[in-house]
mmCIF file of the C-alpha atoms, coordinates in Angstrom:
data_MODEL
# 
_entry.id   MODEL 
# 
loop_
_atom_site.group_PDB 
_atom_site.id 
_atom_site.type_symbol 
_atom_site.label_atom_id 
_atom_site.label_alt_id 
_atom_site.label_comp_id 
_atom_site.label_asym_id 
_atom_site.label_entity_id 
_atom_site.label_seq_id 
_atom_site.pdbx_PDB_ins_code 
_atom_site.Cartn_x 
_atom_site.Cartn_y 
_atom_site.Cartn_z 
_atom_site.occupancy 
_atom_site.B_iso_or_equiv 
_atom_site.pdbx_formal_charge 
_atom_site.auth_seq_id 
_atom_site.auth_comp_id 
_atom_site.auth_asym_id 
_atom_site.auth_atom_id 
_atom_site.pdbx_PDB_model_num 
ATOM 1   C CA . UNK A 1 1   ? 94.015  -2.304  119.055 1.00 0.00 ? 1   UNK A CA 1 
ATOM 2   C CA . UNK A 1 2   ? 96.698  0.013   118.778 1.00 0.00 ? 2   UNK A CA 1 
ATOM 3   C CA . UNK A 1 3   ? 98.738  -0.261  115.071 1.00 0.00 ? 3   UNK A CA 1 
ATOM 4   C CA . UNK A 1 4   ? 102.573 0.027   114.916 1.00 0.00 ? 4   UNK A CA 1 
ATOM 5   C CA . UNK A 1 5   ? 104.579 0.014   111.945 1.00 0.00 ? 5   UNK A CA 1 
ATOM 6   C CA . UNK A 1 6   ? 108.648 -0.675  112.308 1.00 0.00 ? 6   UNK A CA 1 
ATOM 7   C CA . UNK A 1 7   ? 110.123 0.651   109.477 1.00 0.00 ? 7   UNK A CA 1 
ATOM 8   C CA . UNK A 1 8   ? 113.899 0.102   109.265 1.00 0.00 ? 8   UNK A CA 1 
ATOM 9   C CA . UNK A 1 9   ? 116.533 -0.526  106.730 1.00 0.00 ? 9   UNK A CA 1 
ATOM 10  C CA . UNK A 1 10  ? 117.450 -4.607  108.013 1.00 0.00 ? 10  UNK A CA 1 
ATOM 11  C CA . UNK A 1 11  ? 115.725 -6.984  110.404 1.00 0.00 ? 11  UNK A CA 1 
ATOM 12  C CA . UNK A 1 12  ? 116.241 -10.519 111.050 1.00 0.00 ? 12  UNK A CA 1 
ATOM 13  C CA . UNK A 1 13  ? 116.034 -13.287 110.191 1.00 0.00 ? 13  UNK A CA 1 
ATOM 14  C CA . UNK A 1 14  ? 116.091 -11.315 106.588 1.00 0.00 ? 14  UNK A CA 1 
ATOM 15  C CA . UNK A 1 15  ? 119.116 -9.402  106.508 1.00 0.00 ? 15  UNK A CA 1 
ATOM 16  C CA . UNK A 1 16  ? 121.527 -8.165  109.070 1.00 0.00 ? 16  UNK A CA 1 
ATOM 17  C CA . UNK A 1 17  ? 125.132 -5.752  108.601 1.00 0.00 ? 17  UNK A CA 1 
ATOM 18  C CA . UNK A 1 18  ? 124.284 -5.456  113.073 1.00 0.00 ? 18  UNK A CA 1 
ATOM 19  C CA . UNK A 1 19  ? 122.590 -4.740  116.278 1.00 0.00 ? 19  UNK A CA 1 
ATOM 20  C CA . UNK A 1 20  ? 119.539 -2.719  113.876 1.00 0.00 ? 20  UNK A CA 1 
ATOM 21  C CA . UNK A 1 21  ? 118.893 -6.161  112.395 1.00 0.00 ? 21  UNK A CA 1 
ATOM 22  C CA . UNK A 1 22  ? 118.209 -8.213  115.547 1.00 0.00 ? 22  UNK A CA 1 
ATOM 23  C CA . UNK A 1 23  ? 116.076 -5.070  117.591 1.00 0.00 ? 23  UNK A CA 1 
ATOM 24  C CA . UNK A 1 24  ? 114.032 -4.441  114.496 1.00 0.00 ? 24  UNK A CA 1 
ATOM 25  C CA . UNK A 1 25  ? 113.136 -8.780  114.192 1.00 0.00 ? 25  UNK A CA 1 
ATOM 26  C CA . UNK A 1 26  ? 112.974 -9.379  117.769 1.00 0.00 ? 26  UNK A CA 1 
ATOM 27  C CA . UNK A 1 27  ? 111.103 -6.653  119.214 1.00 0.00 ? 27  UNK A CA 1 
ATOM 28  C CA . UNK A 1 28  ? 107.905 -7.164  117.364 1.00 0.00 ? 28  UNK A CA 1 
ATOM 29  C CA . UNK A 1 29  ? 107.430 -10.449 118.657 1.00 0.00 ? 29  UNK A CA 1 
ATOM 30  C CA . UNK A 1 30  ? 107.353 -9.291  122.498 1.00 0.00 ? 30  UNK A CA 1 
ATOM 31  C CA . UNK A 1 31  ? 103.805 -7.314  121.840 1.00 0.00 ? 31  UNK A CA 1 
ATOM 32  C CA . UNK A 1 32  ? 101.155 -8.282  123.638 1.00 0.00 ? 32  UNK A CA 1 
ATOM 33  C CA . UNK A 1 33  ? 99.089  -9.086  120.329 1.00 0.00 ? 33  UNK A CA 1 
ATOM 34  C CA . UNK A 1 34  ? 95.832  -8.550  122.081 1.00 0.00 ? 34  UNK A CA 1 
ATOM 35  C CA . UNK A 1 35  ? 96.527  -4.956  122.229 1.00 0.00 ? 35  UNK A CA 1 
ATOM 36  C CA . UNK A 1 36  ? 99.170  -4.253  119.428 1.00 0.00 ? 36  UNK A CA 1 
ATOM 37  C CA . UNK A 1 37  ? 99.251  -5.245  115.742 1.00 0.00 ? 37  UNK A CA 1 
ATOM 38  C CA . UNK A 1 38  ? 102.816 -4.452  114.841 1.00 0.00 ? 38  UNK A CA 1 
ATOM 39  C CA . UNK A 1 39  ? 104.483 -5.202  111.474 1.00 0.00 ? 39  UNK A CA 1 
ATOM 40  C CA . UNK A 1 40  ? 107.768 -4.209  109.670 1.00 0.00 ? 40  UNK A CA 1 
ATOM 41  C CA . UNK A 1 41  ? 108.858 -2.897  106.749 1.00 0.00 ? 41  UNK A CA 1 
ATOM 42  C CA . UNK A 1 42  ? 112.049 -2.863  104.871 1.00 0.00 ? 42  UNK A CA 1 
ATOM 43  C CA . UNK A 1 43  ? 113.894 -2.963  101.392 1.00 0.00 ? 43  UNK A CA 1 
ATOM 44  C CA . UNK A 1 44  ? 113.136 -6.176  99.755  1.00 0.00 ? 44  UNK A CA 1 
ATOM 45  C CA . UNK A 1 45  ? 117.432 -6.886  98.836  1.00 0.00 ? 45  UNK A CA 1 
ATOM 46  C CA . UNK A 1 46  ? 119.078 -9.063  96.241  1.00 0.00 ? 46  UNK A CA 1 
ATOM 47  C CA . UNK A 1 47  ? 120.762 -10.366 99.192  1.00 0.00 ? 47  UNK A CA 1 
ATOM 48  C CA . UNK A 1 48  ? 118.266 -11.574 101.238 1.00 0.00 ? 48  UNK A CA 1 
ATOM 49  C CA . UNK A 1 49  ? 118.475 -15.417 101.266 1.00 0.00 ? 49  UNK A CA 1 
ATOM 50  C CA . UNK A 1 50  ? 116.518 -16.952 98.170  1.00 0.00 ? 50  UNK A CA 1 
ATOM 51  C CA . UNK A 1 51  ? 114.544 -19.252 100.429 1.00 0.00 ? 51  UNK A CA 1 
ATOM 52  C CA . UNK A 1 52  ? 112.737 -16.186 101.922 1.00 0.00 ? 52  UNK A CA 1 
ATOM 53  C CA . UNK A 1 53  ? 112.629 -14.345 98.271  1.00 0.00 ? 53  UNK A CA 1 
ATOM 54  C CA . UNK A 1 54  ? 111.043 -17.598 96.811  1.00 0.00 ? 54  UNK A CA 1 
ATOM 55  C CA . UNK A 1 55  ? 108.180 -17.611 99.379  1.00 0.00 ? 55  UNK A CA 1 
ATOM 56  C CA . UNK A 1 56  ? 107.534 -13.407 99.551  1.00 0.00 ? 56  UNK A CA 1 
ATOM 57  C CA . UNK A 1 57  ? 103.849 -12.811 98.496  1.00 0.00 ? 57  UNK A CA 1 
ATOM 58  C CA . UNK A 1 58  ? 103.590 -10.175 95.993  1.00 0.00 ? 58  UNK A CA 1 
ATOM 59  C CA . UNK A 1 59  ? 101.224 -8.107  96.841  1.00 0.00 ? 59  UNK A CA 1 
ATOM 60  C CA . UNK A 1 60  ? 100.770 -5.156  94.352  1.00 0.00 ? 60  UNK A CA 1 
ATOM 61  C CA . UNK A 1 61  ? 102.812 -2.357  92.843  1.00 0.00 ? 61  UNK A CA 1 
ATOM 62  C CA . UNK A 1 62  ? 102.367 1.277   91.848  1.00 0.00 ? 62  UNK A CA 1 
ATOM 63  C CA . UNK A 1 63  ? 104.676 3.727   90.383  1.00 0.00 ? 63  UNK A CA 1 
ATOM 64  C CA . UNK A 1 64  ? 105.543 6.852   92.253  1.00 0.00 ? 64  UNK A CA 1 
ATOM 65  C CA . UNK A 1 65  ? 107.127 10.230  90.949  1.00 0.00 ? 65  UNK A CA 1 
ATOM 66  C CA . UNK A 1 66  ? 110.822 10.323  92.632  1.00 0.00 ? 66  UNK A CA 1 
ATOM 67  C CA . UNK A 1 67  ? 113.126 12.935  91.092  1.00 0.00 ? 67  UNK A CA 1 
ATOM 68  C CA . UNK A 1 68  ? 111.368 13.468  88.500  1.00 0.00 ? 68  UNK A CA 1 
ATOM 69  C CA . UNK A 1 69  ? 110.873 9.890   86.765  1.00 0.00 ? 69  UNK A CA 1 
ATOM 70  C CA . UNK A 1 70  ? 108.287 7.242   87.580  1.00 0.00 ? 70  UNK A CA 1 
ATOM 71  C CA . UNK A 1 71  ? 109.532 4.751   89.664  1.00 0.00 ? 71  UNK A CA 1 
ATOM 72  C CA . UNK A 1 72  ? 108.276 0.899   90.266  1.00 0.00 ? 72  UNK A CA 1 
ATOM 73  C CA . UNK A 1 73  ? 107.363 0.686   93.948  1.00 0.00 ? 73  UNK A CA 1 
ATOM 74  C CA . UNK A 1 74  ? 106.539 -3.244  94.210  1.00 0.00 ? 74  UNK A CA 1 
ATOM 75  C CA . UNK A 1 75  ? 105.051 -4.343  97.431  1.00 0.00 ? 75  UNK A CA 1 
ATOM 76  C CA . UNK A 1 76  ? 105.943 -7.991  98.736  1.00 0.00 ? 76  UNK A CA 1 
ATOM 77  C CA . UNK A 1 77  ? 104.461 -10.140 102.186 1.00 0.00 ? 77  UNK A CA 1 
ATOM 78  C CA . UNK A 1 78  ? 106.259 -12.548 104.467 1.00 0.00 ? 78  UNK A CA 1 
ATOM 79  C CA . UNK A 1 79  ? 104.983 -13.458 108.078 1.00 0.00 ? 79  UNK A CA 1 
ATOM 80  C CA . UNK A 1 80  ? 107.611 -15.253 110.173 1.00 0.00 ? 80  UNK A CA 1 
ATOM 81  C CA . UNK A 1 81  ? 106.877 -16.171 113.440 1.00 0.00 ? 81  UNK A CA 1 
ATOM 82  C CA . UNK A 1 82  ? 103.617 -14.057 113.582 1.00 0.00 ? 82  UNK A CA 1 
ATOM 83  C CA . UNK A 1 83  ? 105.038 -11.351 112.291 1.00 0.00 ? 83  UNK A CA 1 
ATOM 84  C CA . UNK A 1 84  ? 103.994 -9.860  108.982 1.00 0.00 ? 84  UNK A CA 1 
ATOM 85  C CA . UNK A 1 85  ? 106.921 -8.252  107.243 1.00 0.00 ? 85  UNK A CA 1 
ATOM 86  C CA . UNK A 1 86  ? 106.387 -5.823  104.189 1.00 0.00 ? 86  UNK A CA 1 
ATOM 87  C CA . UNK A 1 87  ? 109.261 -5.222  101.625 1.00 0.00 ? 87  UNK A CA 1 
ATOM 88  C CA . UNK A 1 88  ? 109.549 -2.581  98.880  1.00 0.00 ? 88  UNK A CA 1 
ATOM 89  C CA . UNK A 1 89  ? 110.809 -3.689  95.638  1.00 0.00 ? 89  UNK A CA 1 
ATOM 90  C CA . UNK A 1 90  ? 113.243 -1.467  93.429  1.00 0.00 ? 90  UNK A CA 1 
ATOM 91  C CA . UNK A 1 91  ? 116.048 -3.386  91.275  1.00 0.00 ? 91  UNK A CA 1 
ATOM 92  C CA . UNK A 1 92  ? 117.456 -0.210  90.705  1.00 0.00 ? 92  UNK A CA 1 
ATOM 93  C CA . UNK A 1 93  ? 118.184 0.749   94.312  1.00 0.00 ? 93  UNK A CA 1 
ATOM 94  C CA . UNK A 1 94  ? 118.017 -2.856  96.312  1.00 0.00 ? 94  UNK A CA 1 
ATOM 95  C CA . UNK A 1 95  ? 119.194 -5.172  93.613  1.00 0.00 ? 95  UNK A CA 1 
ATOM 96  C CA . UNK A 1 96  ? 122.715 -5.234  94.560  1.00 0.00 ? 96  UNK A CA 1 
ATOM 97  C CA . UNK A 1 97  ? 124.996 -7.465  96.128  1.00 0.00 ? 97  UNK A CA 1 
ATOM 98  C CA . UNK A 1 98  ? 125.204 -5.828  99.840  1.00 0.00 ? 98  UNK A CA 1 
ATOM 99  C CA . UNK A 1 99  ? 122.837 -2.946  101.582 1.00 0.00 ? 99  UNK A CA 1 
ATOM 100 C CA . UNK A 1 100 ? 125.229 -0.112  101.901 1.00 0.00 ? 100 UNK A CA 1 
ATOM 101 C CA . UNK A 1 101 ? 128.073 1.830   100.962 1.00 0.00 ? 101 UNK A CA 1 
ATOM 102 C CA . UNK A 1 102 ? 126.904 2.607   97.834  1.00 0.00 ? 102 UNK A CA 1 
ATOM 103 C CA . UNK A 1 103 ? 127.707 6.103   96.028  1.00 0.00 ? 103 UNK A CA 1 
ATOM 104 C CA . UNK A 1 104 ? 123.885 6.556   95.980  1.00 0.00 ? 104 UNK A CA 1 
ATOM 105 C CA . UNK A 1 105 ? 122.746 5.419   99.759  1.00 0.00 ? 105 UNK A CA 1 
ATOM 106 C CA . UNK A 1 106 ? 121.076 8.686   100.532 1.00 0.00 ? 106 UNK A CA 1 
ATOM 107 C CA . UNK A 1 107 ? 118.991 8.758   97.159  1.00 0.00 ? 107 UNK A CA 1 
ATOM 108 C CA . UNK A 1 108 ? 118.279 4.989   97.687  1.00 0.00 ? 108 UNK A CA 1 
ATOM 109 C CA . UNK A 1 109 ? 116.871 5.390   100.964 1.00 0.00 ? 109 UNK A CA 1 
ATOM 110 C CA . UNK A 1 110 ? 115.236 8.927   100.236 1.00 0.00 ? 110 UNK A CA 1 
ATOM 111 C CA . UNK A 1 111 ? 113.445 6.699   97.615  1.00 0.00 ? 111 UNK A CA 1 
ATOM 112 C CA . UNK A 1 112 ? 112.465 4.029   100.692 1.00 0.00 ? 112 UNK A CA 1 
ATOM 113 C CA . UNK A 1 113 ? 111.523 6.793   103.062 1.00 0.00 ? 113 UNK A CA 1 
ATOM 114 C CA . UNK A 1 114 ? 109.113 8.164   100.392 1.00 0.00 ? 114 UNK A CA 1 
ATOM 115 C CA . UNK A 1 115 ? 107.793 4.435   99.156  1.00 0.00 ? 115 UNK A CA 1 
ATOM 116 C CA . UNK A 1 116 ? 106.372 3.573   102.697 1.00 0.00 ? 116 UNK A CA 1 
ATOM 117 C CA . UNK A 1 117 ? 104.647 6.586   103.018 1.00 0.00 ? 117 UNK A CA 1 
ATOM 118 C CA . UNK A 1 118 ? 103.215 5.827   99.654  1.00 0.00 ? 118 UNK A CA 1 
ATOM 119 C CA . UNK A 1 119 ? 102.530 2.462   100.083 1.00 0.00 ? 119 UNK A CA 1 
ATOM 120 C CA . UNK A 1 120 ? 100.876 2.844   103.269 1.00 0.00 ? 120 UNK A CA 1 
ATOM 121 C CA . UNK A 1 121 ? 97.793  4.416   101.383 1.00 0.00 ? 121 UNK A CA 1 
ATOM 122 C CA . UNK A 1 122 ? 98.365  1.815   98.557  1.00 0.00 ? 122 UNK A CA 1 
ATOM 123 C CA . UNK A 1 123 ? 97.602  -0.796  100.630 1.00 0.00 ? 123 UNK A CA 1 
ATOM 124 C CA . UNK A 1 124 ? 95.271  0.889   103.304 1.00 0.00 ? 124 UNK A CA 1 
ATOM 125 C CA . UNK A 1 125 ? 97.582  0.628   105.985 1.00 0.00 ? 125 UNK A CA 1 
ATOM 126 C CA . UNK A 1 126 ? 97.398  3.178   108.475 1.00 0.00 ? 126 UNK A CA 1 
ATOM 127 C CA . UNK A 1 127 ? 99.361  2.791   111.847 1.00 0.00 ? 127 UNK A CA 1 
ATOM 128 C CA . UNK A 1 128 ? 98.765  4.687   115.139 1.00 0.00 ? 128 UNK A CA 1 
ATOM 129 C CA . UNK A 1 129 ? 102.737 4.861   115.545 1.00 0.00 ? 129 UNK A CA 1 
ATOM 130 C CA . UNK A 1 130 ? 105.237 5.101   113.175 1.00 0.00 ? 130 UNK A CA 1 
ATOM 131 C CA . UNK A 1 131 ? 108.565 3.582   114.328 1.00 0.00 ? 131 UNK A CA 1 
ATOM 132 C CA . UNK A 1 132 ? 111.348 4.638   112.314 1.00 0.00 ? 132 UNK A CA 1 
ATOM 133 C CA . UNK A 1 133 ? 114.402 3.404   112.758 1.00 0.00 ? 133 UNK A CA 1 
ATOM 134 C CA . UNK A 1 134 ? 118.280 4.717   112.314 1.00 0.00 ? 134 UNK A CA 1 
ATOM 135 C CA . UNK A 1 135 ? 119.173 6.900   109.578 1.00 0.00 ? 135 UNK A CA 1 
ATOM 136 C CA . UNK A 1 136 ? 117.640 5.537   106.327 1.00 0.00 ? 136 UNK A CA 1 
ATOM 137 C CA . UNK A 1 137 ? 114.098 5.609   107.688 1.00 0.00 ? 137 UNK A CA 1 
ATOM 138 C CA . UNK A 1 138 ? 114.805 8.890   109.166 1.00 0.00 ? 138 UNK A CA 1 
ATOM 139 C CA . UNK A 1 139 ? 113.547 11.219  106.437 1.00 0.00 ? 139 UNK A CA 1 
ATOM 140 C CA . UNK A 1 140 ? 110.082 9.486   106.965 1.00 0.00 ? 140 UNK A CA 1 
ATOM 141 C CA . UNK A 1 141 ? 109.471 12.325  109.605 1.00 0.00 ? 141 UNK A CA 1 
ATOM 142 C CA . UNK A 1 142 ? 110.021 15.314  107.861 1.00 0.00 ? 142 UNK A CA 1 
ATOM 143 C CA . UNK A 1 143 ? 108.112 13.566  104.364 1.00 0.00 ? 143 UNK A CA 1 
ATOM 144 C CA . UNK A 1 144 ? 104.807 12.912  106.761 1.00 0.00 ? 144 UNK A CA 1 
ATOM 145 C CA . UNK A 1 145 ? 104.961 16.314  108.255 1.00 0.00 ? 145 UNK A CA 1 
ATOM 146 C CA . UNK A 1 146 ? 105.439 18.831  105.279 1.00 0.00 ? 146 UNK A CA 1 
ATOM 147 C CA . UNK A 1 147 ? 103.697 15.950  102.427 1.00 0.00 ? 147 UNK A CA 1 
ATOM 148 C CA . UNK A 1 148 ? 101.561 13.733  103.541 1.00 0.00 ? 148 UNK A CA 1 
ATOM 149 C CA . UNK A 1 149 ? 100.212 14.600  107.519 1.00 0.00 ? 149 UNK A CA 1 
ATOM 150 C CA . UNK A 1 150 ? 97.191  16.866  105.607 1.00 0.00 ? 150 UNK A CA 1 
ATOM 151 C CA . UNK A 1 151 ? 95.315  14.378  103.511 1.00 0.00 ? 151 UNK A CA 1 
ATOM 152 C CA . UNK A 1 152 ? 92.959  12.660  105.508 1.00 0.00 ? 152 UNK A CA 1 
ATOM 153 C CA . UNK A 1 153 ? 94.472  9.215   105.261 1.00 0.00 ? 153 UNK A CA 1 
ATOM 154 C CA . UNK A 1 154 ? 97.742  10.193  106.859 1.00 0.00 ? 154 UNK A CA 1 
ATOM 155 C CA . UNK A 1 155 ? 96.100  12.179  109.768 1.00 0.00 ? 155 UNK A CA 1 
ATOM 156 C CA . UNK A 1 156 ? 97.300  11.885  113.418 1.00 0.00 ? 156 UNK A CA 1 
ATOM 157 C CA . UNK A 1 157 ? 99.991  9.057   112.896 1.00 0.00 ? 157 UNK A CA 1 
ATOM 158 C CA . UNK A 1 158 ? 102.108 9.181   115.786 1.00 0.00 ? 158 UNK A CA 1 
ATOM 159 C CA . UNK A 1 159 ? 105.567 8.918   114.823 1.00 0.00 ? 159 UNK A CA 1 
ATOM 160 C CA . UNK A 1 160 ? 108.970 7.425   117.330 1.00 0.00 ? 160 UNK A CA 1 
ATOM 161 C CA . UNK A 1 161 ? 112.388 7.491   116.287 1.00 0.00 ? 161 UNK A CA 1 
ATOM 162 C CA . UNK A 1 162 ? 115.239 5.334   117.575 1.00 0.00 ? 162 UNK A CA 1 
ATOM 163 C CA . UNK A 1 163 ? 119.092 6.014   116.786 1.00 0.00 ? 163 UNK A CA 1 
ATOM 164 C CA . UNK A 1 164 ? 120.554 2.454   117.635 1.00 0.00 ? 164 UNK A CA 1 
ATOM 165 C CA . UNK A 1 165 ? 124.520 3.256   116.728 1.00 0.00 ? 165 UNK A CA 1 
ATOM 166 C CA . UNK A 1 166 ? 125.097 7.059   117.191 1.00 0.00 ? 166 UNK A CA 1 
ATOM 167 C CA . UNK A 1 167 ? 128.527 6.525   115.008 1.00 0.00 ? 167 UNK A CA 1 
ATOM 168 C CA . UNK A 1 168 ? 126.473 6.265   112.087 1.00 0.00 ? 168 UNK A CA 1 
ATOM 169 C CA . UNK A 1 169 ? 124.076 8.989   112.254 1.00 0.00 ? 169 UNK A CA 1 
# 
């Protein structure tokens, strides 16, 4: 069974600015589970609807080095519709009111891009493919190759990236 982690920065029905949202929730589910085992991962927000905060299973944390200061990495669950969705905890970079447009977007998602990788051998999860999606999962690709491809863990991880609104790259 092939593994294949999405990794994007919104996905519905959790949070959604636009089209990234609905691709990244939606195209998990069409699979064929017998052969796949696909999950998701994205920032776990202030804004995502408390209903879906309230019922997140904590799963772990760890603290990482990121510019030179240990940083909380905490590591929540959710499975909707089959699905299991992973979320990466930081109140200093996702505990705002709204995902972007912040003066700090590139060192918030840097931070992302460097927590999956992270968590990935936190929590022993090591997909065949990589799926990154848009922009803020984009440094992912360069992190794996010149960090993390080496170690043992990491090794041959096939990675895809998708540019869904070329305006914003």
């Amino acid at each position: 069974m092939k593994k294949v982690l999405f990794v994007a920065s919104e996905a519905v029905p959790f949070i959604k600015t636009g089209g990234l949202a609905d691709v990244v929730g939606s195209l998990p589910k069409c699979f064929d589970k017998k052969y796949f085992d696909v999950r998701v991962m994205i920032p776990k927000y202030l804004c995502i609807k408390e209903q879906f905060r309230n019922e997140m299973t904590y799963l772990g944390h760890f603290y990482m080095d990121y510019l030179g200061q240990s940083r909380y990495v905490g590591i929540l669950q959710y499975v909707y519709e089959g699905i299991t969705f992973y979320f990466i905890d930081n109140e200093h970079y996702f505990g705002r009111p709204g995902l972007y447009s912040y003066d700090d977007d590139n060192e918030r998602f840097a931070y992302f891009d460097f927590a999956v990788l992270e968590m990935m051998s936190h929590l022993d999860i090591k997909p065949d493919i990589l799926s990154l999606h848009d922009w803020q999962a984009a440094m992912i690709a360069p992190l794996y190759k010149e960090r993390y491809g080496y170690y043992e863990f990491y090794r041959n991880i096939k990675i895809t990236f998708t540019i869904h609104n070329i305006a914003y790259q």
